[in-house]
mmCIF file of the N, C-alpha and C atoms, coordinates in Angstrom:
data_MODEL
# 
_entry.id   MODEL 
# 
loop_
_atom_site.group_PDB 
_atom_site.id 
_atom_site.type_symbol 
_atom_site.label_atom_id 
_atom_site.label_alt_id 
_atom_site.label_comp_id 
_atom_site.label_asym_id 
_atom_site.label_entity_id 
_atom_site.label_seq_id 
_atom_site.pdbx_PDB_ins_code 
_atom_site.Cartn_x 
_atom_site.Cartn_y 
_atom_site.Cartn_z 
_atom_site.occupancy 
_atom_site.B_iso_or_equiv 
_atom_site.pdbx_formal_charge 
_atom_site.auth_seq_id 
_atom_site.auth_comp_id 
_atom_site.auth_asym_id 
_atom_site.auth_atom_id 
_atom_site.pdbx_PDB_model_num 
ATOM 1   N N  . UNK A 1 1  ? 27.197  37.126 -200.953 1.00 0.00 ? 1  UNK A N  1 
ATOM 2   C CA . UNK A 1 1  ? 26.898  38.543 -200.988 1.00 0.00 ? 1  UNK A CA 1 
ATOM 3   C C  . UNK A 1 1  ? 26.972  39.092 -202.400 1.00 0.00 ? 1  UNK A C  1 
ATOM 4   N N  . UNK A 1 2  ? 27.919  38.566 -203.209 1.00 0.00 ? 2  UNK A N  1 
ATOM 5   C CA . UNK A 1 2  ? 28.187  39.005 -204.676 1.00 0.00 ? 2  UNK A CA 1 
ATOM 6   C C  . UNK A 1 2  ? 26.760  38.707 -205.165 1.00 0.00 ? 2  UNK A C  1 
ATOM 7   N N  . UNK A 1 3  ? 26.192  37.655 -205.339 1.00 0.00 ? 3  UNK A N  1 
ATOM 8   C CA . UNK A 1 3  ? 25.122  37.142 -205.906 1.00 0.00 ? 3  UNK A CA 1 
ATOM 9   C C  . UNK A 1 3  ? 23.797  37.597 -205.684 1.00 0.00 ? 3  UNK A C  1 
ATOM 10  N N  . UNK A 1 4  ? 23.860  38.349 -204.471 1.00 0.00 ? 4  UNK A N  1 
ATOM 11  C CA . UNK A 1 4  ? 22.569  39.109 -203.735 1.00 0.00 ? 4  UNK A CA 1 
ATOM 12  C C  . UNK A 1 4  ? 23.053  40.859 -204.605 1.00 0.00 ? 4  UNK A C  1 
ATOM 13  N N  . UNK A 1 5  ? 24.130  41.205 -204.736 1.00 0.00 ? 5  UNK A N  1 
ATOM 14  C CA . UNK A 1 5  ? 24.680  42.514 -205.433 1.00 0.00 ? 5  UNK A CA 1 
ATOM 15  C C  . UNK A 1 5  ? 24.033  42.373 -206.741 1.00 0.00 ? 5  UNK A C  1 
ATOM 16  N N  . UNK A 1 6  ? 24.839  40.876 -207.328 1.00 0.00 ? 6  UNK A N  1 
ATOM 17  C CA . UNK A 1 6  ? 23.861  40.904 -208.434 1.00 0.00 ? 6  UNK A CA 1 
ATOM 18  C C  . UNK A 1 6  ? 22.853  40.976 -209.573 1.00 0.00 ? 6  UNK A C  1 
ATOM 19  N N  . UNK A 1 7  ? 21.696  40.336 -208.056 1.00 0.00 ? 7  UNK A N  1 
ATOM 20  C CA . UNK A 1 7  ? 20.897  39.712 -208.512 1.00 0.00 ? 7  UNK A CA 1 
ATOM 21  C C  . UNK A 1 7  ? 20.082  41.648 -208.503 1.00 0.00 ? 7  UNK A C  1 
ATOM 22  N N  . UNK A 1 8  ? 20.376  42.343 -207.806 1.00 0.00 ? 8  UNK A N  1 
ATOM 23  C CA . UNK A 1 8  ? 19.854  43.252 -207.170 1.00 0.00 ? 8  UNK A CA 1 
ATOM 24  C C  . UNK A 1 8  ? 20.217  44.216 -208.490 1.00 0.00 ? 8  UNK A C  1 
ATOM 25  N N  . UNK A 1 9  ? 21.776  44.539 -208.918 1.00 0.00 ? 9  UNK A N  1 
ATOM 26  C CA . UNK A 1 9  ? 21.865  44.997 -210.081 1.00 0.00 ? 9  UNK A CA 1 
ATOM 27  C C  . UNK A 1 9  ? 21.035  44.726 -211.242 1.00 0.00 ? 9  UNK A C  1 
ATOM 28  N N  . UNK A 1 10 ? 20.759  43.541 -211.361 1.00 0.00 ? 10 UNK A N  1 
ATOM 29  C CA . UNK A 1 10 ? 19.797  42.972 -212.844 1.00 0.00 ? 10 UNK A CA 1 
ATOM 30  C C  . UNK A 1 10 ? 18.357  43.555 -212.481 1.00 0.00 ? 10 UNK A C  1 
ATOM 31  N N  . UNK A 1 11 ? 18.012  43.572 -211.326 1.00 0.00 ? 11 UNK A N  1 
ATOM 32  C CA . UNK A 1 11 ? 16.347  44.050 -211.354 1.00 0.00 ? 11 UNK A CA 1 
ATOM 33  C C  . UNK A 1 11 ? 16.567  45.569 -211.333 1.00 0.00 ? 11 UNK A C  1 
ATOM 34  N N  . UNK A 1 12 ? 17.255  46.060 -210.955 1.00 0.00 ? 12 UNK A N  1 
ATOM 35  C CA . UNK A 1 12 ? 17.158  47.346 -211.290 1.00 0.00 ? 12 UNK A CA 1 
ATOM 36  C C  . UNK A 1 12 ? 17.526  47.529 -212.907 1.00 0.00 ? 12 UNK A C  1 
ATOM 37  N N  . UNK A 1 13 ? 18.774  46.988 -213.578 1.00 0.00 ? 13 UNK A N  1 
ATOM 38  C CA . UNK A 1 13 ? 18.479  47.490 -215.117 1.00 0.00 ? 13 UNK A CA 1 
ATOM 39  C C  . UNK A 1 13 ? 17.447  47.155 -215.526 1.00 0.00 ? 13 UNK A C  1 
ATOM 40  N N  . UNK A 1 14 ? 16.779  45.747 -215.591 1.00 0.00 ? 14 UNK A N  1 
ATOM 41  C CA . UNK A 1 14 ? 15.756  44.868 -216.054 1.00 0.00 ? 14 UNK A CA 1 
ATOM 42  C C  . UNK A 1 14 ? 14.431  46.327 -215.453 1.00 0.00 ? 14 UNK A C  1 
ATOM 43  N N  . UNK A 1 15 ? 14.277  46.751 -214.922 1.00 0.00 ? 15 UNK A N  1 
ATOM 44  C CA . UNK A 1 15 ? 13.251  47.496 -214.140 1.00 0.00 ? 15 UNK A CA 1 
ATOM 45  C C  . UNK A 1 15 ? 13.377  48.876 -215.049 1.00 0.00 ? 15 UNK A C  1 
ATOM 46  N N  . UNK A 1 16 ? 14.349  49.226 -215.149 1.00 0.00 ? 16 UNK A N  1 
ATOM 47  C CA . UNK A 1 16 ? 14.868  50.394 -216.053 1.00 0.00 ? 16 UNK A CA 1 
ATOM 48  C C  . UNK A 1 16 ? 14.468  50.408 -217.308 1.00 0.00 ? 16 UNK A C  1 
ATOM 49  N N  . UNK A 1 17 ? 14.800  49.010 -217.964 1.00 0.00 ? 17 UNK A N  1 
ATOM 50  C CA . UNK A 1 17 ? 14.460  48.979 -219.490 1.00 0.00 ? 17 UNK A CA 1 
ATOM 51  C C  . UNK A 1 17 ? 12.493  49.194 -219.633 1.00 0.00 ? 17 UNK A C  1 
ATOM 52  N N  . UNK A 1 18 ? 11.966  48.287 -218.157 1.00 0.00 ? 18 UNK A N  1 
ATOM 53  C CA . UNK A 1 18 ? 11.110  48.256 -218.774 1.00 0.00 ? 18 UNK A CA 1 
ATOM 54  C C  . UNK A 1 18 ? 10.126  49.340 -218.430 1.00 0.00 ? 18 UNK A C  1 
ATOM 55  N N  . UNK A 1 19 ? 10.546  50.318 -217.347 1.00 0.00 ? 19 UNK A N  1 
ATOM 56  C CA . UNK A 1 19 ? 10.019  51.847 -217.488 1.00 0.00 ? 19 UNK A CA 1 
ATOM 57  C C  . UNK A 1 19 ? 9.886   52.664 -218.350 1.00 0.00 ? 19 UNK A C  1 
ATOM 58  N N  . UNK A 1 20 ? 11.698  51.986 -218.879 1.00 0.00 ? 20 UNK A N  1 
ATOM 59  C CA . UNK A 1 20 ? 11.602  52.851 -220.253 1.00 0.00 ? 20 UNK A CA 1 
ATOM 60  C C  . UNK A 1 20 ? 10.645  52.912 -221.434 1.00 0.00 ? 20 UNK A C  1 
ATOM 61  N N  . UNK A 1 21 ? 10.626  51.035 -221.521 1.00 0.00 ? 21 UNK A N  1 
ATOM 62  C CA . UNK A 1 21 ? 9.782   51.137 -222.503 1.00 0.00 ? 21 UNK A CA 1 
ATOM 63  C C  . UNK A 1 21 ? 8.313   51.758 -222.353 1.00 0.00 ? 21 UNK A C  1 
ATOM 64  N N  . UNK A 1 22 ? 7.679   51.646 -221.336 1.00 0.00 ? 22 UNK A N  1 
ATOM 65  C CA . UNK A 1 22 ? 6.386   52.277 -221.047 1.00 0.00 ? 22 UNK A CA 1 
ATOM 66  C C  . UNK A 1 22 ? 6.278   53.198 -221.181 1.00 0.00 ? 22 UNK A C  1 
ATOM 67  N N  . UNK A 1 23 ? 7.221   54.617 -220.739 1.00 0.00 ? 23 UNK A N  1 
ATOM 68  C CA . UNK A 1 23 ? 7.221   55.381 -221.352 1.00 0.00 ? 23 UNK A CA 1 
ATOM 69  C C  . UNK A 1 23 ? 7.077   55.856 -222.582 1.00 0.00 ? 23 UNK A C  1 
ATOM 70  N N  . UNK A 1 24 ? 8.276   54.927 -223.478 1.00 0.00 ? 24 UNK A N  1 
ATOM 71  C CA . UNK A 1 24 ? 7.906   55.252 -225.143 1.00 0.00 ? 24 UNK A CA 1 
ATOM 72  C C  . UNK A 1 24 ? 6.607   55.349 -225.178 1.00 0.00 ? 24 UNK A C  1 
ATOM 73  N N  . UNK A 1 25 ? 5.968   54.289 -225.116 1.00 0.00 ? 25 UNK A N  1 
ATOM 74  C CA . UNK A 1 25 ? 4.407   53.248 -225.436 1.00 0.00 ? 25 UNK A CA 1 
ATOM 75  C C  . UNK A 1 25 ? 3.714   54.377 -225.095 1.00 0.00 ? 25 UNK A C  1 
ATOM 76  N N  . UNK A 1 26 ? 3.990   54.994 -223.742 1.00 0.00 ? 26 UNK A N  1 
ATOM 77  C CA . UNK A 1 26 ? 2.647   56.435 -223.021 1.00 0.00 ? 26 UNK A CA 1 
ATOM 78  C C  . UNK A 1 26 ? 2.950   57.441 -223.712 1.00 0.00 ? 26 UNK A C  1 
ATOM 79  N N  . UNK A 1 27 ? 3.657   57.813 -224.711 1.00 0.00 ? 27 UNK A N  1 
ATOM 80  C CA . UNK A 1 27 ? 4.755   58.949 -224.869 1.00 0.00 ? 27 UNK A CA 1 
ATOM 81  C C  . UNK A 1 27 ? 3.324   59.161 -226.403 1.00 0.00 ? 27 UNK A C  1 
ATOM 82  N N  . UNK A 1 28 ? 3.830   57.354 -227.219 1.00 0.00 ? 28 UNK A N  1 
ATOM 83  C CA . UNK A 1 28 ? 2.681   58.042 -228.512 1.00 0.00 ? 28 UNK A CA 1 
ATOM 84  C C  . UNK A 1 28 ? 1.800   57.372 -228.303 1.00 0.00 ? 28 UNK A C  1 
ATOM 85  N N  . UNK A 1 29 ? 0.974   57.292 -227.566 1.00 0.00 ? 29 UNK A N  1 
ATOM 86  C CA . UNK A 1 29 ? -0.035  56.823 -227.500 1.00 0.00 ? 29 UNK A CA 1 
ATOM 87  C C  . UNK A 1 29 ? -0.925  57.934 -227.863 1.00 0.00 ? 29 UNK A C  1 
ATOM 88  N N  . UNK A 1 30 ? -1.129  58.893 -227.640 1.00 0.00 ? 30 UNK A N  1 
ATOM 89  C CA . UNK A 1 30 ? -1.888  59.883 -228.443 1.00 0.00 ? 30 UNK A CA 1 
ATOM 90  C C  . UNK A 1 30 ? -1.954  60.323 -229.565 1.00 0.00 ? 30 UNK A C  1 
ATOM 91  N N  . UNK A 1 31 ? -0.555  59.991 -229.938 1.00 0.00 ? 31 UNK A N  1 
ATOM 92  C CA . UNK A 1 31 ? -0.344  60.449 -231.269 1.00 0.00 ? 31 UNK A CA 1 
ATOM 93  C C  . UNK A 1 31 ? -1.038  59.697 -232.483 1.00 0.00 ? 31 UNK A C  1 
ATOM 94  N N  . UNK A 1 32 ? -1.599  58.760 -232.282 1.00 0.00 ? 32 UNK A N  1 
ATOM 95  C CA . UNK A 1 32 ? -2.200  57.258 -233.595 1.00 0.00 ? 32 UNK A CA 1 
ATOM 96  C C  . UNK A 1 32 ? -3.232  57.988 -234.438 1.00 0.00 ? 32 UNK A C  1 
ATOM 97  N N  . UNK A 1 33 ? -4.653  58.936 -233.526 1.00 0.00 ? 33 UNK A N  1 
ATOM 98  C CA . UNK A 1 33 ? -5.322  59.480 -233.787 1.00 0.00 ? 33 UNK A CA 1 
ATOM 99  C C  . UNK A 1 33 ? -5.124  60.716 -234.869 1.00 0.00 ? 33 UNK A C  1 
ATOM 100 N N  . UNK A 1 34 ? -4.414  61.465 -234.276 1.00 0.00 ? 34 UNK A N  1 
ATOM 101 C CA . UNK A 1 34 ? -4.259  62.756 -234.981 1.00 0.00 ? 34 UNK A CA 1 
ATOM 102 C C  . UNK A 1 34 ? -3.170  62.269 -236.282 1.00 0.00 ? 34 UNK A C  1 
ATOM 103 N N  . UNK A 1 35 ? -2.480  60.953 -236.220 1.00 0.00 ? 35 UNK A N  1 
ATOM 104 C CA . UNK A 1 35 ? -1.673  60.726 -237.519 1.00 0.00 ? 35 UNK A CA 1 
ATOM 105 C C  . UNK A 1 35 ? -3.029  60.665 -238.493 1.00 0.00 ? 35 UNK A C  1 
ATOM 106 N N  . UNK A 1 36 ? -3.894  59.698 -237.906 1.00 0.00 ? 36 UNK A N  1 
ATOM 107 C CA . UNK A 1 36 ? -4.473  59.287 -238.857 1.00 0.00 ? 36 UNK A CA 1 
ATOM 108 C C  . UNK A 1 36 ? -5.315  60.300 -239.990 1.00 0.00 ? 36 UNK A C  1 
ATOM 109 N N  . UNK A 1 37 ? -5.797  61.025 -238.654 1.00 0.00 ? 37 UNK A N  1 
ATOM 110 C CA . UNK A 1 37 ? -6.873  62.799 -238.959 1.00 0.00 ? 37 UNK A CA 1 
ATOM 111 C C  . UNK A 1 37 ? -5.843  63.356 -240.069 1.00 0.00 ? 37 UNK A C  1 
ATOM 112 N N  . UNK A 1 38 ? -4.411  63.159 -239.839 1.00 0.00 ? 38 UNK A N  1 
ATOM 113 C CA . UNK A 1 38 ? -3.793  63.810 -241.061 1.00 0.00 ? 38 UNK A CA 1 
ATOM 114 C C  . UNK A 1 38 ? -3.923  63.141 -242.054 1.00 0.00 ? 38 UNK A C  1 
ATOM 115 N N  . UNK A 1 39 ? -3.688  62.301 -242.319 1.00 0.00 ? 39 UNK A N  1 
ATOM 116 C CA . UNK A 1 39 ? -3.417  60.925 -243.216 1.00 0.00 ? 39 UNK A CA 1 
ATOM 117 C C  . UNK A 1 39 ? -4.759  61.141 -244.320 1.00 0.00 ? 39 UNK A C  1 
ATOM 118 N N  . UNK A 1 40 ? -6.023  61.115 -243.740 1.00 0.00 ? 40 UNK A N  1 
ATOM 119 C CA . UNK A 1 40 ? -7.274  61.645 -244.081 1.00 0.00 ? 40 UNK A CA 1 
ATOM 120 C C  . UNK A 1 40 ? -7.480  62.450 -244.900 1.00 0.00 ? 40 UNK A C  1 
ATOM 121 N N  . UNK A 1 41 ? -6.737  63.368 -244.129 1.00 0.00 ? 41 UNK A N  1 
ATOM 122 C CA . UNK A 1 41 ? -7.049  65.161 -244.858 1.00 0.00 ? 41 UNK A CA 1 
ATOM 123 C C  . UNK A 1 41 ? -6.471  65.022 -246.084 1.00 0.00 ? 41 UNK A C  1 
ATOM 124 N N  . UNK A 1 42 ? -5.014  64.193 -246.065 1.00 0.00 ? 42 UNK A N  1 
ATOM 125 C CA . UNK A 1 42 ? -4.054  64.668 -246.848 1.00 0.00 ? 42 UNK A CA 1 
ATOM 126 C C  . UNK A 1 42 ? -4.411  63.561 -248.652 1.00 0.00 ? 42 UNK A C  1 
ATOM 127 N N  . UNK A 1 43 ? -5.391  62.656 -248.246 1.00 0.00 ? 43 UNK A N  1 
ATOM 128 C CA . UNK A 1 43 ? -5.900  61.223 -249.404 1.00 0.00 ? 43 UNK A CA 1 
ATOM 129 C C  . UNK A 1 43 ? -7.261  62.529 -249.583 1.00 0.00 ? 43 UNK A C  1 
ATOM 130 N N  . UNK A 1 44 ? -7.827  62.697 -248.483 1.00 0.00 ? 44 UNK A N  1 
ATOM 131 C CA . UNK A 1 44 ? -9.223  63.433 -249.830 1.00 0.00 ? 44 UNK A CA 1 
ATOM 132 C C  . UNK A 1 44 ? -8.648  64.578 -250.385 1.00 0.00 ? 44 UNK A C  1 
ATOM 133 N N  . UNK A 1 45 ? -7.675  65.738 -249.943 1.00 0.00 ? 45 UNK A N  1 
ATOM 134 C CA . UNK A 1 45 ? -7.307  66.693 -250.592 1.00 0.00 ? 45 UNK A CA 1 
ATOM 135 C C  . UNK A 1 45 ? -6.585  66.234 -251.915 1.00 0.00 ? 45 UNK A C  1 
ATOM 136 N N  . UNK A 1 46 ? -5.779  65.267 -251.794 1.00 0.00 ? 46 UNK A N  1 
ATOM 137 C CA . UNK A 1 46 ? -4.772  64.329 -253.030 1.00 0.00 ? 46 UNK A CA 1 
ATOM 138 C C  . UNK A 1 46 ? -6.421  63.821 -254.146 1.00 0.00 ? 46 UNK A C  1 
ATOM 139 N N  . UNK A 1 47 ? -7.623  63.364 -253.418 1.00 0.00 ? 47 UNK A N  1 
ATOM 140 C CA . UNK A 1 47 ? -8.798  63.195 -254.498 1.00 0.00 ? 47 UNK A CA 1 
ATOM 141 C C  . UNK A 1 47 ? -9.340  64.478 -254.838 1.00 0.00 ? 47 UNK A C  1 
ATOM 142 N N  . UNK A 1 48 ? -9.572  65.242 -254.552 1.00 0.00 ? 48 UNK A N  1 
ATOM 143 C CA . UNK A 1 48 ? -9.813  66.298 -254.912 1.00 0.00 ? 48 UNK A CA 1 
ATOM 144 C C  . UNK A 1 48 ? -9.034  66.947 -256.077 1.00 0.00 ? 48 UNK A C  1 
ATOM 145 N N  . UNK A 1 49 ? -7.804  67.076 -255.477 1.00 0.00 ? 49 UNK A N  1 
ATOM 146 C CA . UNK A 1 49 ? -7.400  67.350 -256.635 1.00 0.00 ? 49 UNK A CA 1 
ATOM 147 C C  . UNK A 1 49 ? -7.390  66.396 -258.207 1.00 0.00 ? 49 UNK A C  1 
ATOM 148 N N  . UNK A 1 50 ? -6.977  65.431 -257.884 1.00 0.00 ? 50 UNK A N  1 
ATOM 149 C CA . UNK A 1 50 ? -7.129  64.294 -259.054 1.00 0.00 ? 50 UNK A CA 1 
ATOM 150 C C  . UNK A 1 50 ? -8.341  64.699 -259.927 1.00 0.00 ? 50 UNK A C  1 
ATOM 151 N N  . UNK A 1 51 ? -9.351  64.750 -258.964 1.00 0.00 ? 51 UNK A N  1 
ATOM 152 C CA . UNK A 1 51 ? -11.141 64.342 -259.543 1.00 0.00 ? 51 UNK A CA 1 
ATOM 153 C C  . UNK A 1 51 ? -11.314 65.961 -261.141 1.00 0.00 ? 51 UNK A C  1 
ATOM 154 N N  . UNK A 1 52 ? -10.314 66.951 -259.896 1.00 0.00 ? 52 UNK A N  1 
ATOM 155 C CA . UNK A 1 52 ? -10.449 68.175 -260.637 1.00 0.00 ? 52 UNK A CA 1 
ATOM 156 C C  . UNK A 1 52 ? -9.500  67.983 -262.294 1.00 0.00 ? 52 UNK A C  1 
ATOM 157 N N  . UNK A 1 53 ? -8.340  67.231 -262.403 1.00 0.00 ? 53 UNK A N  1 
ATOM 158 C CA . UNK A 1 53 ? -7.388  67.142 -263.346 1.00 0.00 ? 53 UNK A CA 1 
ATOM 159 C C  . UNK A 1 53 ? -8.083  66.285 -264.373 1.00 0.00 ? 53 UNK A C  1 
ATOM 160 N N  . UNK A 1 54 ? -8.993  65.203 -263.331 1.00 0.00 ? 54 UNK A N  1 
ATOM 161 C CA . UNK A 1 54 ? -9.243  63.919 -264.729 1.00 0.00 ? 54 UNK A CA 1 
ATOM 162 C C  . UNK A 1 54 ? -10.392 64.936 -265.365 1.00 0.00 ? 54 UNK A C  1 
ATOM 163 N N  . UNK A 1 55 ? -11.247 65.529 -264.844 1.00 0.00 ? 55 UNK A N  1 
ATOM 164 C CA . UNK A 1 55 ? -12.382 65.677 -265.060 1.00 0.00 ? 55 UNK A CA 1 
ATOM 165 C C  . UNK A 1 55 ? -12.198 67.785 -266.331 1.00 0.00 ? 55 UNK A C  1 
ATOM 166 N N  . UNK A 1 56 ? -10.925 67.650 -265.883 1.00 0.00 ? 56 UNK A N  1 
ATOM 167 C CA . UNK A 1 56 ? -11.267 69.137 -266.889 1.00 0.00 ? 56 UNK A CA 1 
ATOM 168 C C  . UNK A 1 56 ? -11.324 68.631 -268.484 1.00 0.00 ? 56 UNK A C  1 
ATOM 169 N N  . UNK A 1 57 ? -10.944 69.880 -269.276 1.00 0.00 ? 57 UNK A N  1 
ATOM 170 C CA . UNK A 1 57 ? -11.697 69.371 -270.490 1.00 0.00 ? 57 UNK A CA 1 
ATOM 171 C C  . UNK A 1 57 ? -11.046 68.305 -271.561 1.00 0.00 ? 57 UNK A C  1 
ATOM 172 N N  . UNK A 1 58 ? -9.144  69.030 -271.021 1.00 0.00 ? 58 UNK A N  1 
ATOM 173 C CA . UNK A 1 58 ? -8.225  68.687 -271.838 1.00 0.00 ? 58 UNK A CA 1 
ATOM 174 C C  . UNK A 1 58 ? -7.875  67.032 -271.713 1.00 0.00 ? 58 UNK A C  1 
ATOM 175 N N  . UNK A 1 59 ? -7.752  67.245 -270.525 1.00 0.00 ? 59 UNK A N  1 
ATOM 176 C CA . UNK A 1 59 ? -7.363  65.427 -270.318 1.00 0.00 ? 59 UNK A CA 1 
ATOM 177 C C  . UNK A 1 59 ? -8.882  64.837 -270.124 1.00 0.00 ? 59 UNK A C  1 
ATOM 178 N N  . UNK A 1 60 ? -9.942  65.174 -269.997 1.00 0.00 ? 60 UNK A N  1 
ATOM 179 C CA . UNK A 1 60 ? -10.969 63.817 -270.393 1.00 0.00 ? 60 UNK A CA 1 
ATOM 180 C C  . UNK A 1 60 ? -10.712 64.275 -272.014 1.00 0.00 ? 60 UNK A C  1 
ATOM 181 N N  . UNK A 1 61 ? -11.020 65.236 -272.430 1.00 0.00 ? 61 UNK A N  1 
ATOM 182 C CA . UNK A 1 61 ? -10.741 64.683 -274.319 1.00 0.00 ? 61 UNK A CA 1 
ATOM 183 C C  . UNK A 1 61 ? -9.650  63.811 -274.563 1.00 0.00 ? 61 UNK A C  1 
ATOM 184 N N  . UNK A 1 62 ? -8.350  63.950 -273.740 1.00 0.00 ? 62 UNK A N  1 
ATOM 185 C CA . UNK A 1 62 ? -7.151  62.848 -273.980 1.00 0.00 ? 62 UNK A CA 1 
ATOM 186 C C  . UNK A 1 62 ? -7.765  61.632 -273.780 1.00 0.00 ? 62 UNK A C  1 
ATOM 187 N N  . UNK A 1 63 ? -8.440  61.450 -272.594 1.00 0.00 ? 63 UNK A N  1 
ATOM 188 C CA . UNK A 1 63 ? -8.612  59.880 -272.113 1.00 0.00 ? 63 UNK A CA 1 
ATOM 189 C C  . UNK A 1 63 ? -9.911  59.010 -272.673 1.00 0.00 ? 63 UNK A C  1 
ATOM 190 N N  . UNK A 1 64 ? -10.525 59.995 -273.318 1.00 0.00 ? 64 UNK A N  1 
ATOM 191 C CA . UNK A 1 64 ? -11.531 59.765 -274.268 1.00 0.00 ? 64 UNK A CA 1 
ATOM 192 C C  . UNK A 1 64 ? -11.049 59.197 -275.559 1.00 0.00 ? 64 UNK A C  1 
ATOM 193 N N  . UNK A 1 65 ? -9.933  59.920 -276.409 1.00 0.00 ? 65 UNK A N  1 
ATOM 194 C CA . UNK A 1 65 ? -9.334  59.375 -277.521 1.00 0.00 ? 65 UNK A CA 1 
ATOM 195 C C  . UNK A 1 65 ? -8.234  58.163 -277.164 1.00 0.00 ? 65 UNK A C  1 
ATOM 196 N N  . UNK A 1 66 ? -7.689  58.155 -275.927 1.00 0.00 ? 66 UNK A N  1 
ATOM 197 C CA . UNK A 1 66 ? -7.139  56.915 -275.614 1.00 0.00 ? 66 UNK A CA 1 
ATOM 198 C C  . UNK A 1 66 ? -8.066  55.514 -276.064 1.00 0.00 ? 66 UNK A C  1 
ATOM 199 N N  . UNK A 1 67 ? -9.188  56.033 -275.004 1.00 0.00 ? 67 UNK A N  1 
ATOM 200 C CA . UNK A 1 67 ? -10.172 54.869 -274.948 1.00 0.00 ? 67 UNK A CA 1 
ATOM 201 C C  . UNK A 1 67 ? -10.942 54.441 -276.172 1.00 0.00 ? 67 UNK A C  1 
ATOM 202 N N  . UNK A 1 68 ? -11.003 55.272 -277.532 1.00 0.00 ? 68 UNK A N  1 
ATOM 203 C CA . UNK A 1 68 ? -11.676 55.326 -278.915 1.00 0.00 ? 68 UNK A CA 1 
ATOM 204 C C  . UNK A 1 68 ? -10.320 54.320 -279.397 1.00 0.00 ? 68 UNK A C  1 
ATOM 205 N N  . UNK A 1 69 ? -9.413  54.813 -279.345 1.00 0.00 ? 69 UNK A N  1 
ATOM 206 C CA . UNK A 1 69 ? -7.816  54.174 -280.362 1.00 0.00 ? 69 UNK A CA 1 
ATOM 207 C C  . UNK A 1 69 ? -7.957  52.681 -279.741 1.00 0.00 ? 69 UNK A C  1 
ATOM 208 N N  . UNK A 1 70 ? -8.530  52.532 -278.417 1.00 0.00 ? 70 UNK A N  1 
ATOM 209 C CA . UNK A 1 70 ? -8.275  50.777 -278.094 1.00 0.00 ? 70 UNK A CA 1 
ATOM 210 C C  . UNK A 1 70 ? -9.306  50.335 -278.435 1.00 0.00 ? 70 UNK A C  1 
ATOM 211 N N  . UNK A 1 71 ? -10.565 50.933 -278.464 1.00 0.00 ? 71 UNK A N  1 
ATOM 212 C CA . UNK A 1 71 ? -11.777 50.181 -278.792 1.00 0.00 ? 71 UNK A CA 1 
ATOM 213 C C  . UNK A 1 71 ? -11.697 49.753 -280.430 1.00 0.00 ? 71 UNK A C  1 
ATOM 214 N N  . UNK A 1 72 ? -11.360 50.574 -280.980 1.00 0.00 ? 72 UNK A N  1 
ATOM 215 C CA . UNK A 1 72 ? -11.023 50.664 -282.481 1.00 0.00 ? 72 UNK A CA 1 
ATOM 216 C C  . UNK A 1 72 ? -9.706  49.764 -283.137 1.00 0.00 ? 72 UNK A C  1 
ATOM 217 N N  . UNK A 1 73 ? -9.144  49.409 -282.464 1.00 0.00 ? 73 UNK A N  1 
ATOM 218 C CA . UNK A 1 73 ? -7.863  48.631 -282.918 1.00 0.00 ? 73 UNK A CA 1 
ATOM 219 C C  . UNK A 1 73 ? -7.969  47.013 -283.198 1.00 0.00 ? 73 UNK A C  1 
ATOM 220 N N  . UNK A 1 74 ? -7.251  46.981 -284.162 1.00 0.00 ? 74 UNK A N  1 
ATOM 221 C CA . UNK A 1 74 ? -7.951  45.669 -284.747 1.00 0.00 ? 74 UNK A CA 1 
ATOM 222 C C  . UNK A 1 74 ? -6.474  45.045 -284.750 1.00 0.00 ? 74 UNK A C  1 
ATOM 223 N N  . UNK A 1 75 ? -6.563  43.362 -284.588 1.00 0.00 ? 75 UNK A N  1 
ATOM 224 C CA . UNK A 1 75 ? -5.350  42.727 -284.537 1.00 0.00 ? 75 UNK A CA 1 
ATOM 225 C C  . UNK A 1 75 ? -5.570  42.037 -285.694 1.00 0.00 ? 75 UNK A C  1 
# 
């Protein structure tokens, strides 16, 4: 009778854990999408801005004289 108590205890935790886990799993399963939609927004707004910093006047004249001082350098 112990062994039938058991065996009966283990399928119910064993049954428990694995409700549980399904749950998690159903819980974000929606969520993958809309991370990503953020993820998106948040890399072209991050290029955007960049495109605007490299491209004003001050730092392309910097990265312009960077690129003159290496072309020009002699070993």
């Amino acid at each position: 009778m112990s062994r039938l108590v058991r065996a009966r205890l283990r399928a119910l935790v064993c049954g428990a854990r694995a409700a549980w886990r399904q749950a998690v799993l159903r819980r974000d399963a929606g969520m993958v999408t809309s991370e990503y939609a953020m993820g998106i927004v948040a890399a072209v707004a991050f290029a955007v801005v960049l495109y605007k910093v490299v491209t004003s006047g001050a730092v392309s004249a910097e990265l312009q004289g960077i690129v003159k001082k290496a072309l020009d350098a002699r070993m």
